[in-house]
N, C-alpha and C positions, 0 to 999 in steps of 0.2 A: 504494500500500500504506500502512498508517496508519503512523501515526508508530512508530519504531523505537526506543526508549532503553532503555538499557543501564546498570546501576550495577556500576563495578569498584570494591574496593578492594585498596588498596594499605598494607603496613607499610612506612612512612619510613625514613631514617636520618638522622638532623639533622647537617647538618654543611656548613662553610665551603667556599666555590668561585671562581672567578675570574667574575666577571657579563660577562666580554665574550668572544665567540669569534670568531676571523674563517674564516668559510666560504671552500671554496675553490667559487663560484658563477660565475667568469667565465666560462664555457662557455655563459652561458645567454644572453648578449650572443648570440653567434653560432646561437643555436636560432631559424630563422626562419620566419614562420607560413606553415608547407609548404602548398599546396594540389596534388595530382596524385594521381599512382598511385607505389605504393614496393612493395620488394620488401626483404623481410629474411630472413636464411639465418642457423640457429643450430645446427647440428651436420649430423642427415641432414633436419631440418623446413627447410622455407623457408614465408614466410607472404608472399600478396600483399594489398594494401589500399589505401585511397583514404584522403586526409587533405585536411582543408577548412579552412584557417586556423588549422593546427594541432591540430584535431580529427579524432578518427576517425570518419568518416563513411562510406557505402555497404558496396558490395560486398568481403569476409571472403574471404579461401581458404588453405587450410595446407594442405601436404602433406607426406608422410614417404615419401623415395623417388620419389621422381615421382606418389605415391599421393595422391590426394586423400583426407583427414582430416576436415575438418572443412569449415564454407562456413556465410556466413549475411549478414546486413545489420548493419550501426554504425549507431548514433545516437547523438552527444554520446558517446562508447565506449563505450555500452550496447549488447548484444543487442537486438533487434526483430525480430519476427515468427520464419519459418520458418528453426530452423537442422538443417545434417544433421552427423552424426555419426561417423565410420569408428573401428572398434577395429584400433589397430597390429598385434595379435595374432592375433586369432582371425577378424578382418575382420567381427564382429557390425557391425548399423546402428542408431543410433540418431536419431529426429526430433522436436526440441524446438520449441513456439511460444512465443515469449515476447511478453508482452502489454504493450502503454503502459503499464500499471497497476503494471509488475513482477512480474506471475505465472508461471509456467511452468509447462508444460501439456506432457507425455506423449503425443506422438502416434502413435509407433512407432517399436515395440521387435524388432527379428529380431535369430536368429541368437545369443543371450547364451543359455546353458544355462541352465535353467528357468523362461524369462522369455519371453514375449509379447504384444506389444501392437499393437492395428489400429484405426486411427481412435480414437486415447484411452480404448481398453476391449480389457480384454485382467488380466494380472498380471506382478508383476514379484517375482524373487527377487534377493536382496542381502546383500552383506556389509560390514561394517568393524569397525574398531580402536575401540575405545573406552577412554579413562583414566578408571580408578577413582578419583577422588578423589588424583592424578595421585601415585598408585604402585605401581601395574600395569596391563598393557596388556591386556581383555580382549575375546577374539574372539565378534563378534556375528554371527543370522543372522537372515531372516526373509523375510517371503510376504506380500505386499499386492494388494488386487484395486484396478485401474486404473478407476475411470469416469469420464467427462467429461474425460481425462487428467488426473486425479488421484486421491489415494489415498481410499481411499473404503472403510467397513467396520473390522470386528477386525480387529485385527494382534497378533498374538502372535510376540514375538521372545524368542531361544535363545541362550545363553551354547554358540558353534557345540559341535558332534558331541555336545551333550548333550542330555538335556531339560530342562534347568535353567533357567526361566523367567526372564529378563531385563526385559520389562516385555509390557506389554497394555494396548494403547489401543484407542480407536475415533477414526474419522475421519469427516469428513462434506464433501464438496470440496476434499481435503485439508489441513482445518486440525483441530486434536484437539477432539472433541466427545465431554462426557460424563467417566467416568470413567477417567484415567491412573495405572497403578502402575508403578512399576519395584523392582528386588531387586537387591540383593549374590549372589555367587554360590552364600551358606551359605543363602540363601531368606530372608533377614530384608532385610522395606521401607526400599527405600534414597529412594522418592521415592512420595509419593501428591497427585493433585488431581482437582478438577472444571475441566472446561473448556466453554466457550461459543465458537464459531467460533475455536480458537485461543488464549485466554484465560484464565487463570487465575482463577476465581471463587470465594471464601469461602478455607476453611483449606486450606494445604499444607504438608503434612506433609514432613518431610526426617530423615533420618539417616546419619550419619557410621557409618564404619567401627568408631569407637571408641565406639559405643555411643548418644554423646548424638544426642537427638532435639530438634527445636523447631519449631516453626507458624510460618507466615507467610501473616497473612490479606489477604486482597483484597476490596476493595470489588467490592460483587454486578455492577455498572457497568460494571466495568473492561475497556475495551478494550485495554489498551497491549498490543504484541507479546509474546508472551514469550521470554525467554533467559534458561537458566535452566544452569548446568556442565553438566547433564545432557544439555542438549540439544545439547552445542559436539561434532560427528564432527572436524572439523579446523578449525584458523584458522592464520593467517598473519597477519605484521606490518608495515605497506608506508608509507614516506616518498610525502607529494606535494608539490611545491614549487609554488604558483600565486605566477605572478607580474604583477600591475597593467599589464604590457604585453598580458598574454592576458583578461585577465574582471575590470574595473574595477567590476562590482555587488557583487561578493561584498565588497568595502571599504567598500561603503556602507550606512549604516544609510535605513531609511524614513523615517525625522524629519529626512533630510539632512547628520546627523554621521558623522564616518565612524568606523568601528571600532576603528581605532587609538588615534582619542581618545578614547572612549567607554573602553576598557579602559584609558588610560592613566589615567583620571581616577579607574578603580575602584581601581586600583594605587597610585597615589600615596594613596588616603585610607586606605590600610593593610585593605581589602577583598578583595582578591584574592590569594589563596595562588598562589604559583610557586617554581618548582624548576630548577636548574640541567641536570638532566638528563633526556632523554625518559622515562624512568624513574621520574621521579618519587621518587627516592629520596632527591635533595640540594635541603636548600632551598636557594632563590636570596637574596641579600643583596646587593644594589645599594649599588656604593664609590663610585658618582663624584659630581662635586660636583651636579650635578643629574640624581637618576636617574630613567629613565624607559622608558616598556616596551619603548624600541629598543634598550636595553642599550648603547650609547652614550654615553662621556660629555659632557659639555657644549663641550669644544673638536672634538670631532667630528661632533656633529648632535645631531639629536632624533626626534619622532617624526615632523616632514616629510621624513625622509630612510629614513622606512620603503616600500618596492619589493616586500614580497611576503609570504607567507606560508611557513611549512614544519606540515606536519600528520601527525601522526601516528595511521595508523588500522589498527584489527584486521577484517581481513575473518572473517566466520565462515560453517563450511558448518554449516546446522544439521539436526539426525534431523528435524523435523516436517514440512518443507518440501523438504528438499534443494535446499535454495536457498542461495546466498551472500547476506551481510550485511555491507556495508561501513560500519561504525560510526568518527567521528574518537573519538577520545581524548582528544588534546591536540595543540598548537598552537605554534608560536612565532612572532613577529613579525621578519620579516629587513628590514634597512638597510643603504644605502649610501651610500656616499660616497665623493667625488676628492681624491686625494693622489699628486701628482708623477706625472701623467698617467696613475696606475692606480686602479682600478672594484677599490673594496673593498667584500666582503660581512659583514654581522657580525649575528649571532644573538642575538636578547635574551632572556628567562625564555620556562622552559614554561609552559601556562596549560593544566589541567586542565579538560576541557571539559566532564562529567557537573557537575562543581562550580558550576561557574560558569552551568551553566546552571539550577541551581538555585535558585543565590543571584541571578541576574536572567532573571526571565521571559523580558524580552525579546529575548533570544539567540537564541531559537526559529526565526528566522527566518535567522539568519546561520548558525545549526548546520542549519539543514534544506539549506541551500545546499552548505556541506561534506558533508552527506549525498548528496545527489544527485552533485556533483562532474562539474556540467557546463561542463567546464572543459581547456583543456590538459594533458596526464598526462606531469610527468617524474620519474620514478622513481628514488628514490634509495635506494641500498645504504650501510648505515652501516658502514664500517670502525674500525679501530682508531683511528686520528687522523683521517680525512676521511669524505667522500661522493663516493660513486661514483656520475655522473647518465647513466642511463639514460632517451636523451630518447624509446627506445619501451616504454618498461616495461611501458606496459596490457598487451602481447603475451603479458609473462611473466604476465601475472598471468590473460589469458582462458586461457593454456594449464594454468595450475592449475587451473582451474574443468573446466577438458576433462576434466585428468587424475582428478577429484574424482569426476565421473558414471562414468565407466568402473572405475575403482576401486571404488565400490558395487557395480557389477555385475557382478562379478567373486565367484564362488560358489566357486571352485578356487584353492586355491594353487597357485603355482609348487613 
């Protein structure tokens, strides 16, 4: 799939912090590159799967109840090929193929009220939640024809149990072609554009609740993906912690230097903005007598005593595709070091990665790597003072993408 980027902004709050934290990380000593079959149980689901040096690789199977759920293949923890589907409720099926390229494709749909599909033609009806401009929650519906297992044709969608038009696009293999509107619920243009496979082409028009309107043009050219508020159905916020014992390319640049020094060198010449918190809120102010992007002062190491990365990324479900979108954000550099026979971890600045990837091209290549995250998955939950590592996290996070499709199609409230 083309390149994916994403520009967030964020309002600051300037203000002083401590530049060193010590992580509580030594769990990850003891995380060892599993190869077999494992079985995990989380409430009435249990899920079984195969792991290949730490990666999720083969054969997928969840059940609820002794119920088979769901089933499919891993690759590097991506879906591949044919996956099937079981609804806990109403026992509807659904059959996903998902393609090397990252496509997915609609091959059949039973059983969902209003919705079917057979051999990737067919239609489907759906629903979700959608934030206005995130302050109010309004209820969406609408009716798509399936071909080739994708959305294909007009789609007109309903601010639900009304007629009150919500947007109307067209589709063409499911990515938006031609003319996209979308409305507020009073009928006044909350979003207008022209689109090319997906695209964004010439002026797009936007307006806010509060009146003001503004354009934002695109070059006629322009392939970059789009993500635009409008298009975010759900997202989620997920810690990955790769560490130099599981995938040593991702620390190397192609010219042979490695990344750490490479950002350390943009850091020290006063070039790279950082921030105390994943948030992006506090800037970072480095105290020690020689600082550097392991956050470390000088009687405790430097940047050879950096062991791994922590990343921080927004997966998104989006309305065009109904696809997830695993976008990093930002980043930190972690370090260790031995002191009186214990493995200490410590966390040095966030490093904004839309930014930095603007300000040096050649990142492109290191952010496509965290893009794809073909890599060991441990999952961290950020509490109040710690991190909580969940060394099978992807689990939690395939079961949100489960729960993501069945929730579209899902036409009835409770």
């Amino acid at each position: 799939m083309r390149f994916l980027f994403l520009s967030l902004f964020f309002y600051l709050s300037y203000s002083y912090s401590q530049p060193i934290r010590e992580l509580s990380f030594d769990i990850i000593q003891s995380i060892p590159k599993t190869t077999g079959l494992f079985t995990y149980v989380e409430g009435k689901d249990s899920i079984i799967f195969f792991m290949e040096n730490g990666k999720f690789y083969g054969k997928f199977k969840r059940y609820h109840k002794n119920k088979l759920i769901s089933s499919g293949n891993l690759a590097n923890h991506h879906r591949i090929g044919r996956w099937f589907f079981r609804n806990k409720i109403n026992d509807s099926k659904l059959i996903l193929y998902f393609s090397p390229r990252g496509y997915v494709f609609f091959r059949k749909l039973y059983g969902s009220p209003g919705s079917f599909v057979w051999w990737g033609r067919g239609h489907i009806r759906y629903f979700f939640l959608k934030d206005l401009e995130e302050q109010f929650s309004a209820k969406i519906e609408g009716k798509i024809k399936i071909r080739y297992g994708t959305k294909e044709g007009k789609a007109i969608e309903f601010y639900k149990n009304t007629r009150q038009q919500y947007s109307i696009s067209h589709f063409k293999r499911g990515l938006y072609e031609g003319l996209r509107s979308i409305y507020f619920p009073n009928g006044i243009l909350m979003f207008q554009g022209q689109f090319v496979q997906g695209s964004p082409q010439g002026e797009v028009k936007k307006t806010h609740m509060d009146g003001t309107t503004y354009v934002q043009l695109y070059d006629q050219s322009n392939t970059v993906f789009f993500i635009d508020q409008t298009e975010i159905i759900d997202s989620k916020t997920f810690y990955l912690y790769i560490d130099t014992s599981f995938y040593l390319d991702v620390f190397r640049s192609s010219d042979g230097y490695s990344w750490p020094d490479k950002m350390d060198a943009w850091f020290k010449s006063g070039n790279l903005s950082t921030y105390a918190d994943p948030l992006l809120r506090k800037i970072y102010f480095a105290t020690s007598s020689r600082p550097d992007i392991s956050g470390l002062p000088s009687e405790k190491g430097s940047t050879k005593n950096i062991r791994g990365i922590l990343v921080k990324y927004k997966s998104f479900w989006l309305a065009q595709t109904w696809q997830h979108y695993d976008v990093p954000i930002a980043l930190q550099w972690v370090s260790s070091y031995q002191e009186d026979s214990t493995l200490h971890f410590y966390a040095g600045p966030w490093i904004y990665l839309p930014l930095l990837y603007q300000s040096y091209p050649e990142v492109k290549s290191f952010y496509n790597k965290l893009q794809r995250m073909e890599f060991p998955f441990i999952y961290l939950e950020q509490g109040e003072n710690q991190w909580k590592i969940l060394p099978y996290g992807w689990i939690q996070k395939l079961a949100w993408e489960e729960e993501n499709w069945w929730s579209l199609l899902k036409t009835r409230e409770k």
